[in-house]
N, C-alpha and C positions, 0 to 999 in steps of 0.2 A: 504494500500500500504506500501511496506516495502522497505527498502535502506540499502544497505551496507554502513558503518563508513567509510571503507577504499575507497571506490571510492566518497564518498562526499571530502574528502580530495585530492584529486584528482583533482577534480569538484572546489573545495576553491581556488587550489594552484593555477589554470588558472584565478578564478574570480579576485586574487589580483594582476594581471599583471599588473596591470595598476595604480598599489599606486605607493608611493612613497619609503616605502620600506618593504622590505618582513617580516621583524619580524611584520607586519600587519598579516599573517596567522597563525603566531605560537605564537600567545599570550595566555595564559592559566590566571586561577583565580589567579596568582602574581600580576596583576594588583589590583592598590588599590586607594582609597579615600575615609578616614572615615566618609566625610559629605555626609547625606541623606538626606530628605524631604517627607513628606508626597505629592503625585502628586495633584498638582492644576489640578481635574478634570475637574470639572465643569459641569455638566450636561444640556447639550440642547432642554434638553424636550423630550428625548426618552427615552421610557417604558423598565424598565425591568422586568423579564427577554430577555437576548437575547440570539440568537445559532448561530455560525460560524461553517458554514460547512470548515473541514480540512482532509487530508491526515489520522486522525486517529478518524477521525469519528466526529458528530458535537457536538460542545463544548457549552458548554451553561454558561453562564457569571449570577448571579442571581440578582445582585445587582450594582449600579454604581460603577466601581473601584478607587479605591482612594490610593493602593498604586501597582503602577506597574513595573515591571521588565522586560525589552526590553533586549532580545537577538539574535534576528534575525539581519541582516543587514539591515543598516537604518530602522529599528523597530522606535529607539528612535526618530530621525530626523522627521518622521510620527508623533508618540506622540506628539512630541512639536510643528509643527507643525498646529495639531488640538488643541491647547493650554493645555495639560496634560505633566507634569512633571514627567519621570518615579525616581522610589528612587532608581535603579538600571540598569545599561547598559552595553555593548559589545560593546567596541571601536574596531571593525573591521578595517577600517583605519588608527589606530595609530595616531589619533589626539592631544591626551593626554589632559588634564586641562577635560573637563568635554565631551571629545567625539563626537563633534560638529567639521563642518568644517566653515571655514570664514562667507561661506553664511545663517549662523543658527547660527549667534551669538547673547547670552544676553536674551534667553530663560529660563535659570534657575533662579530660587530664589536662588534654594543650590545646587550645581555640585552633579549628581549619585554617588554609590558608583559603582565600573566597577569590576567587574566579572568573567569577561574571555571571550573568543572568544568559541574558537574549543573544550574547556573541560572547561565549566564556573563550579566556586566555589559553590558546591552545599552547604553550611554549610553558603557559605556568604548569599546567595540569599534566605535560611530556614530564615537568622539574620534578614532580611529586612520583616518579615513578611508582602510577597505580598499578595495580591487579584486578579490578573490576573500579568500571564507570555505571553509574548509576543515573538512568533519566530519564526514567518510569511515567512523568508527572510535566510532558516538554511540549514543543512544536509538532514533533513527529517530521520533520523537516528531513528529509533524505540528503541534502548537503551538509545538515550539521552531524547528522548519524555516521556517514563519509569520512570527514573529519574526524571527529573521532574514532571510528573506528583504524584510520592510517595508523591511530598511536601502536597499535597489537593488542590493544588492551578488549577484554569483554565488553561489549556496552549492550545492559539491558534497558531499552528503549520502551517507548507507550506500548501498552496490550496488542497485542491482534486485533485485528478488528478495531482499535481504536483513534478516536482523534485527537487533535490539538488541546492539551490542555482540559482534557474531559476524564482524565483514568478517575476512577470512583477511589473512596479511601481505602474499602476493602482489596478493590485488585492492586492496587499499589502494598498494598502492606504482605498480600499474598506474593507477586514478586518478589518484592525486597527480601522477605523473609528467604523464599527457595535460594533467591542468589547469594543470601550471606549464609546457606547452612542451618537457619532459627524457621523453620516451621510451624515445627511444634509450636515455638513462643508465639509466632504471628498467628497461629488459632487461636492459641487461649489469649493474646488482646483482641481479637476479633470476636471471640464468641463475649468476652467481655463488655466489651461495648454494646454489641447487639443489644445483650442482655438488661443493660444501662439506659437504653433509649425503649427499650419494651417498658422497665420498671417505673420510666419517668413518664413517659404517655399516658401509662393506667393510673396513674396519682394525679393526673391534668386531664379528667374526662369533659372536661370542657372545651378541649384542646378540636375534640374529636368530631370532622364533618366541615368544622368552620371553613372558610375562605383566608386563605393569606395573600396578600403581594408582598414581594420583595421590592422597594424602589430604592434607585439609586442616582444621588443627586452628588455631581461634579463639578468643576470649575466651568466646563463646558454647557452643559445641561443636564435634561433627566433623562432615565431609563430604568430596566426593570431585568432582573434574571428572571428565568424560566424554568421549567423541568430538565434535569442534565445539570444542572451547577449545585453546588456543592449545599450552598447556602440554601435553595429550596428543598433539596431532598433532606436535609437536616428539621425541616420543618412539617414537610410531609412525613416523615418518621414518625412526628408527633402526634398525628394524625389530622396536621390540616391538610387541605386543598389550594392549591392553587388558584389564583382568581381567573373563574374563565376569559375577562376578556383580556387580558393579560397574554394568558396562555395561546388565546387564537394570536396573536400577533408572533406565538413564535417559528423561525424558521428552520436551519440548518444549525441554528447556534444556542449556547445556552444565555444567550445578554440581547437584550430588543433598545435601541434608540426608543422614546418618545420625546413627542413634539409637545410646545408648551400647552397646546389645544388636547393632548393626550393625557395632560398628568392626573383627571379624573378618571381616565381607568385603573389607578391606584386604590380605587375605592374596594374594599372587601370586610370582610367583621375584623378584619387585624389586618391594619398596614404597618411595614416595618421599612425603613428607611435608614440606609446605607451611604454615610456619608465620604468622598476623595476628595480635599483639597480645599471644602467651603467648612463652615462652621455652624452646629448646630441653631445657634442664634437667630443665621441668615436665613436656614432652613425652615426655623419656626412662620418667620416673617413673610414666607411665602406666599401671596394672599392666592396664587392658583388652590398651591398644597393648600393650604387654610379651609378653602371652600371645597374640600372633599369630604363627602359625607361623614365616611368614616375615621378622618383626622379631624373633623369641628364635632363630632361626638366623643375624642378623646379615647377611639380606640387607636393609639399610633404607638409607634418602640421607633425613637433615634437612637441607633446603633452606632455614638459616637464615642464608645468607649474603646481608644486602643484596643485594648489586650482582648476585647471580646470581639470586635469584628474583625482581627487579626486569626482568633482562634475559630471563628468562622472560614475566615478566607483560606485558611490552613487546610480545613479539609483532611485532616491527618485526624490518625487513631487519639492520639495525645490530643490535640488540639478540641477535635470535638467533645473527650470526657471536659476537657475544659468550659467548653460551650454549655455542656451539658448542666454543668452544676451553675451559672452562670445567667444564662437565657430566660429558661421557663420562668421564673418567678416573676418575671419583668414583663413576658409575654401574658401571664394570667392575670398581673395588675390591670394591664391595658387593656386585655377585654371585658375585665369586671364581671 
């Protein structure tokens, strides 16, 4: 399967709506920190060799990895997670210090060296002499896949079958895990968390049928995720819905532009709003937003808390228990 460069970018610029601020998409290998590590792998008693099937065919790992380079989004968050240290990462988020958000702190021995996002340092990432590249969570871009792969090194790339910027949290963590040898561990975080978002649903039976929109308001203007992003199936977990008319606008992608004549299809029993680069303040003031039914009845959530629409946009095992304990209460206030 092949992907155009320029519509993964495209694909990125909608996935980062929801940081905190936008030089999150447009970080290149300027990013720097010359301390590295060899990764505390650690092996759990799985056999190598092992094969990852990907978008560019299945990769095969021959030996435990012991120095690896995470580039996908939350790649690294996954690594450490399963207690493996990469010697190298992509701060997608703009975290800075070693790339981790509040709820993934104190995993390092020695901070990565960071690399770049959207055109990582290929000369940095040859320096670190890896053993597996990691970039589960990417463009799916067949010239970057290329690249990387000249280095000799493994590089397990997005799912089969998958696109830009779309791997779900589970199949990333099922990768990551087979490619570092932690299986075992990535089911028992996976059956974990399922289990987390079933126990927190049934405690929020009010949750259950409602309507949500996700909106999201930029420096630019508005728009809205859809089904496919991280952030609504976190929310359909809960057992809302999606707002249909939302949803009919969506196309090939999980991110829909609206127009400022469109920001009344925001309306649903719970709108939640996703703020890049503007400030809650400006957003309250909106008199479009304002006259939405369902924001001048005071059912709305601005998601202008760092750490929690970070752990949203994370998308990762970690990130979402974080969400988890975080969200719902804030979400049950608002619908009353």
């Amino acid at each position: 399967m092949r992907f155009v460069p320029s519509r993964g970018r495209r694909l990125l610029l909608a996935a980062v709506a929801a940081t905190v601020a936008l030089s999150a998409c447009s970080t290149t290998g300027t990013e720097d920190d010359d301390s590295a590590a060899p990764a505390a792998s650690g092996s759990s008693g799985a056999a190598f060799p092992v094969t990852v099937s990907t978008a560019f065919g299945d990769i095969t790992i021959p030996k435990q990895p012991e120095r690896v380079v995470t580039l996908g989004w939350s790649d690294a968050e996954v690594a450490l997670a399963l207690g493996v240290q990469p010697v190298g990462d992509a701060d997608w988020l703009a975290f800075g210090g070693d790339g981790q958000g509040p709820w993934n702190q104190g995993k390092y021995t020695t901070p990565p060296t960071m690399v770049g996002t959207l055109e990582p340092d290929m000369e940095k990432i040859a320096a670190l002499k890896p053993d597996l590249i990691l970039d589960t969570r990417a463009s799916g871009a067949k010239d970057r896949y290329d690249k990387l792969a000249a280095l000799g090194v493994p590089v397990v790339d997005i799912p089969q079958g998958g696109t830009a910027y779309t791997t779900t949290w589970d199949q990333q963590l099922d990768m990551v895990g087979k490619a570092l040898g932690k299986s075992a561990e990535a089911a028992k975080l996976k059956s974990d968390l399922a289990a987390t978002f079933t126990s927190v649903a049934a405690a929020n039976p009010a949750f259950t049928g409602k309507t949500v929109s996700a909106g999201v308001k930029t420096a630019q203007g508005w728009g809205a995720y859809v089904s496919g992003d991280g952030r609504v199936d976190f929310l359909q977990k809960l057992g809302f819905q999606d707002a249909p008319e939302v949803e009919a606008l969506k196309k090939d992608n999980f991110y829909i532009n609206l127009s400022q004549e469109q920001v009344g299809l925001l309306d649903a029993d719970l709108t939640t709003i996703f703020l890049i680069g503007v400030k809650a303040d400006e957003v309250k003031s909106d008199k479009l937003l304002q006259a939405v039914p369902s924001v001048k009845a005071g059912h709305v959530v601005y998601l202008d808390d760092p750490a929690i629409s970070n752990a949203f946009s994370s998308n990762s095992v970690l990130g979402l228990r974080y969400a988890l304990d975080k969200v719902p209460p804030l979400l049950a206030a608002a619908l009353g």
